[in-house]
N, C-alpha and C positions, 0 to 999 in steps of 0.2 A: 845718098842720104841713108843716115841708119833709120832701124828702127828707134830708138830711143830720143832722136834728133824730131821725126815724125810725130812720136805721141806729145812730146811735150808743147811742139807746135800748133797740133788738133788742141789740147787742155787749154794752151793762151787764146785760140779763137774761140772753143767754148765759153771761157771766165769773161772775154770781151761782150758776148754777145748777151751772156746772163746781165751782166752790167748793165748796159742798155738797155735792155727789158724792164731792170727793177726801176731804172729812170723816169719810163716812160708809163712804168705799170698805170694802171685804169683807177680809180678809186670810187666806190660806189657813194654815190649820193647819199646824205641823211635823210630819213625820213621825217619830214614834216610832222610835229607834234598832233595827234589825234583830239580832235575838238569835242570832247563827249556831252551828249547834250544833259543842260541843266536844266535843274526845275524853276519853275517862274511861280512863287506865291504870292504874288503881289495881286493878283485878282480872283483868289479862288483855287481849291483842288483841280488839279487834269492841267493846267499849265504848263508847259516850256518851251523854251527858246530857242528858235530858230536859227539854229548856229551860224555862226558870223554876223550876227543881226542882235538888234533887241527888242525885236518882235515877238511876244508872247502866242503861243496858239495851242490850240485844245480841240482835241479829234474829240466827239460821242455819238450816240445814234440809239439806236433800237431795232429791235427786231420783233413784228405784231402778226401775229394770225390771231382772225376770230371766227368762230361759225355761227354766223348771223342767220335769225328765225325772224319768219310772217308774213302775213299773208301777203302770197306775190312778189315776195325776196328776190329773188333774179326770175322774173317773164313767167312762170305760173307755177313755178316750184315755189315751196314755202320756206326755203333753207337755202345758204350759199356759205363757201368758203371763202374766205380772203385774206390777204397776206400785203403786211406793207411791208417794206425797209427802208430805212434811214438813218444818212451821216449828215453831223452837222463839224463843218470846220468855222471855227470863230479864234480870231485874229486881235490882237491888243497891243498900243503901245502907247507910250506917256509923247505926248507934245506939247507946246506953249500955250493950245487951244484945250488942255486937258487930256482925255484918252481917246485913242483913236480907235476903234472899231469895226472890222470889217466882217459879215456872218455869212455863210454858203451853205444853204441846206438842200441836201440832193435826197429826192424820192423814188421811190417804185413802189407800184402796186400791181398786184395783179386777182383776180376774181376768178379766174379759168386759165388754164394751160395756153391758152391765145391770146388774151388780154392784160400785156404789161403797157403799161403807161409812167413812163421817166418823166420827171419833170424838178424845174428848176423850184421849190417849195419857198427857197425866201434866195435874199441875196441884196444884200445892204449893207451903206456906211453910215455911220453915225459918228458925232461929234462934236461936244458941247450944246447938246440938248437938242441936235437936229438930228433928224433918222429920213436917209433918203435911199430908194428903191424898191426893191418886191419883198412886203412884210405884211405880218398882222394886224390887222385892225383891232380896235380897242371890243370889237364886238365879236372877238373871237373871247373872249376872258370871261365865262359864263361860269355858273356855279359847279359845282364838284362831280355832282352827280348826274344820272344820263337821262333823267323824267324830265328835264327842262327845254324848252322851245325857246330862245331867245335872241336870234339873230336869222335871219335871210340871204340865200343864195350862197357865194365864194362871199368868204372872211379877209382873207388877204389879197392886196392890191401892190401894182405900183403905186408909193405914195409919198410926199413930201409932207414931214411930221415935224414939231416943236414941243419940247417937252419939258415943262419945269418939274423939278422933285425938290420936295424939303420934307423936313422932321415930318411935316403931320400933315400938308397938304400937296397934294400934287396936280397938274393941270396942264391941259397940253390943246393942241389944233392942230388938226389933218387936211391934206388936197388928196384925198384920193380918185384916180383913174378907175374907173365900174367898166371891167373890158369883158364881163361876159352879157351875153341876149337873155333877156328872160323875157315872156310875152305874158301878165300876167295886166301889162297896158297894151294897148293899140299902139303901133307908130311906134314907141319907145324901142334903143337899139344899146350895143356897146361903145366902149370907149366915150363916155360919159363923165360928167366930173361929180365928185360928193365932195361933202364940207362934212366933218367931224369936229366936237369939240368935248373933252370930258375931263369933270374933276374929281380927283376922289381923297379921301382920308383916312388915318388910323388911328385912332388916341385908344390907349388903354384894351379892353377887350371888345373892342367896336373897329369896324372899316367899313366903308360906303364908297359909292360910285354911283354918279348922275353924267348918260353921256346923251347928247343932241346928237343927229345926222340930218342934211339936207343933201335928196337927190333931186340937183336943179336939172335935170332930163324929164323926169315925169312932175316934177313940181309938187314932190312930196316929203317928208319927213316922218321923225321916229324920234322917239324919247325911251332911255332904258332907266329903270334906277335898280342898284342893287344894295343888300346893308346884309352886315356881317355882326352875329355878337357871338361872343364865348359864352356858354351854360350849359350851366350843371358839366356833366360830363363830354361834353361836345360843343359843337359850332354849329346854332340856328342860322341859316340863311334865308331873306326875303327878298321877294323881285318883281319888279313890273316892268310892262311895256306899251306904249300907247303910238300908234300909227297913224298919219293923217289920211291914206291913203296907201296905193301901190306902189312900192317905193323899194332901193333895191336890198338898203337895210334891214327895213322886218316891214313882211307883210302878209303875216301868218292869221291877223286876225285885229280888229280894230283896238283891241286893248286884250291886255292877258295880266294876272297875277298867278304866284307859287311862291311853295315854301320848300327849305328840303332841310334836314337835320343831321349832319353826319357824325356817325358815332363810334369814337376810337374805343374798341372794345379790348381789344391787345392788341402789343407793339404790332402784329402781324395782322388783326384782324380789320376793316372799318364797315361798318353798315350804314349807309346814306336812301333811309326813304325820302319821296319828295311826292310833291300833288302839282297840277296847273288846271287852271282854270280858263278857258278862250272865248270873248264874247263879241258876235261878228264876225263868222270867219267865212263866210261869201261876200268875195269882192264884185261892185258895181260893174256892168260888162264895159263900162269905157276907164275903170279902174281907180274913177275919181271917191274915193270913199267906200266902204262898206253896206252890205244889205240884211245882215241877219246870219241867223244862225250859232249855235253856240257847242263847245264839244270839254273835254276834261281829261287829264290825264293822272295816273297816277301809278306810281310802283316805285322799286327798291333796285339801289344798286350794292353791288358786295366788292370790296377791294381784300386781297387777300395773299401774303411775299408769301409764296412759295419758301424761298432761300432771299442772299442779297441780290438784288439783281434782275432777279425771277419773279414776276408778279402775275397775277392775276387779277380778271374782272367778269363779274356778272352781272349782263341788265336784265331786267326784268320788265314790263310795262304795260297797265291795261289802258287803251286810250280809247273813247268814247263818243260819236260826234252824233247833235240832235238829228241832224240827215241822213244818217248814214250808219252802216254797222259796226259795232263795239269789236275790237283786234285785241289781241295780245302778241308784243314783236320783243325782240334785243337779243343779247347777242353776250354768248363765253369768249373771251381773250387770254391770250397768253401772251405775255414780253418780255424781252429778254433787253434790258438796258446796258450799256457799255460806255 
């Protein structure tokens, strides 16, 4: 065999072989079009859509430290530091039943480099005017400012809620579960049931709130009213509360009134003085009613945006009680909202 006979024979198995290569060559897949996520404004800023779905959701939270003053603030220092943080994930989407709503709000706190406490802060569904599992009660919704005493013990419960809203009046009913001990009765324990009901309004430069609670465990009750008007340069706020007894709602004192006035002084500034008033605030030793004693509070809180975002808060407070000696307590904040 020549050379010439040789190369041309190696060239034909070469050309054969490239051949079936190019036949069988690989071909890379397309990549799957990128699903970028969209905004959802159908229920507000901070929305979107959970891609491949159309379920709306919206991360926020905060970040709080305050340095809290008075006497005996943490075991017989008069001063303590603390720090919360929190995210809230809230969840939305349209059904036949209206909007569906699911809220997760995750906490920490901590008061000393040893003392975090995680905790599940809410976590509910809602839907068409019902709100079921661990949320606020109507008696965490208290006036602006931080001179006011107007609810007893934990505010949020497991709860089964109904809630009508219209133009001008709104009205709803609670079953709340009372899962913490207070001993403020004999024999009275947790896991307890409360009855809630409250109605409230807003026409023009007025809003008001009247709410009932019965805690059938100690076989007591609470009444709050609150009323709102626009003047002059600000929002007067008024409030009471009347107790039948030790109860896990409020049972700060047999009855209480306060005023507080907050006063938008620049976009950035607000000054909210407030006063209360407490009459009976020694409970009966079997808890069945009130025995005397009367005490008052009074001072100024200060809101003040840093930047957007960035805010600040100072309480101020002299409180006063006939038995006992006149304090002054509250507390500088800083938050950073997101």
């Amino acid at each position: 065999m020549s050379f010439k006979t040789a190369f041309l024979g190696c060239a034909a198995t070469l050309a054969a072989i490239s051949t079936t290569q190019a036949a069988d060559a690989v071909v890379a897949a397309e990549p799957e079009p990128v699903e970028y996520v969209r905004v959802c404004d159908a229920y507000g800023t901070g929305y979107f859509y959970i891609p491949g779905t159309e379920t709306c959701l919206k991360i926020g939270g905060y970040l709080r430290i305050e340095e809290r003053f008075g006497r005996d603030e943490a075991g017989t220092s008069d001063w303590s530091s603390w720090t919360r943080a929190q995210v809230t994930f809230s969840s939305k989407s349209e059904t036949e039943f209206g909007t569906l709503t699911g809220v997760i709000t995750l906490r920490n706190e901590a008061e000393d480099a040893s003392n975090f406490n995680p905790t599940l802060d809410e976590g509910y569904i809602a839907i068409a005017g019902f709100r079921i599992g661990m949320q606020y009660s109507w008696w965490d919704d208290d006036p602006s400012g931080e001179t006011d005493v107007v609810s007893s013990n934990e505010t949020n419960h497991n709860s089964i809620r109904y809630q009508y809203e219209g133009d001008v009046i709104t009205a709803g009913v609670s079953l709340d579960e009372l899962e913490d001990a207070y001993a403020t009765k004999p024999a009275e324990g947790p896991n307890t049931l409360g009855i809630a009901g409250q109605v409230s309004f807003k026409a023009g430069a007025f809003a008001g709130y009247l709410l009932g609670s019965y805690d059938t465990d100690t076989d007591e009750g609470a009444v709050r009213a609150i009323l709102y008007a626009d003047l002059g340069p600000g929002q007067l706020g008024l409030y009471g509360v009347w107790a039948s007894g030790a109860n896990y709602y409020y049972e700060e004192s047999e009855w209480t009134v306060g005023a507080q006035y907050e006063y938008k002084v620049t976009d950035k500034l607000t000054l909210i003085p407030g006063a209360q008033y407490f009459e009976n605030i020694a409970l009966n030793p079997d808890g069945d009613g009130f025995s005397g004693g009367n005490a008052w509070t009074a001072g100024i809180t200060v809101n003040y945006m840093v930047v957007a975002d960035l805010r600040t808060r100072l309480s101020l407070q002299y409180h006063d009680e006939e038995e006992g000696d006149d304090q002054i307590e509250g507390f500088l904040r800083f938050q950073r909202d997101f």
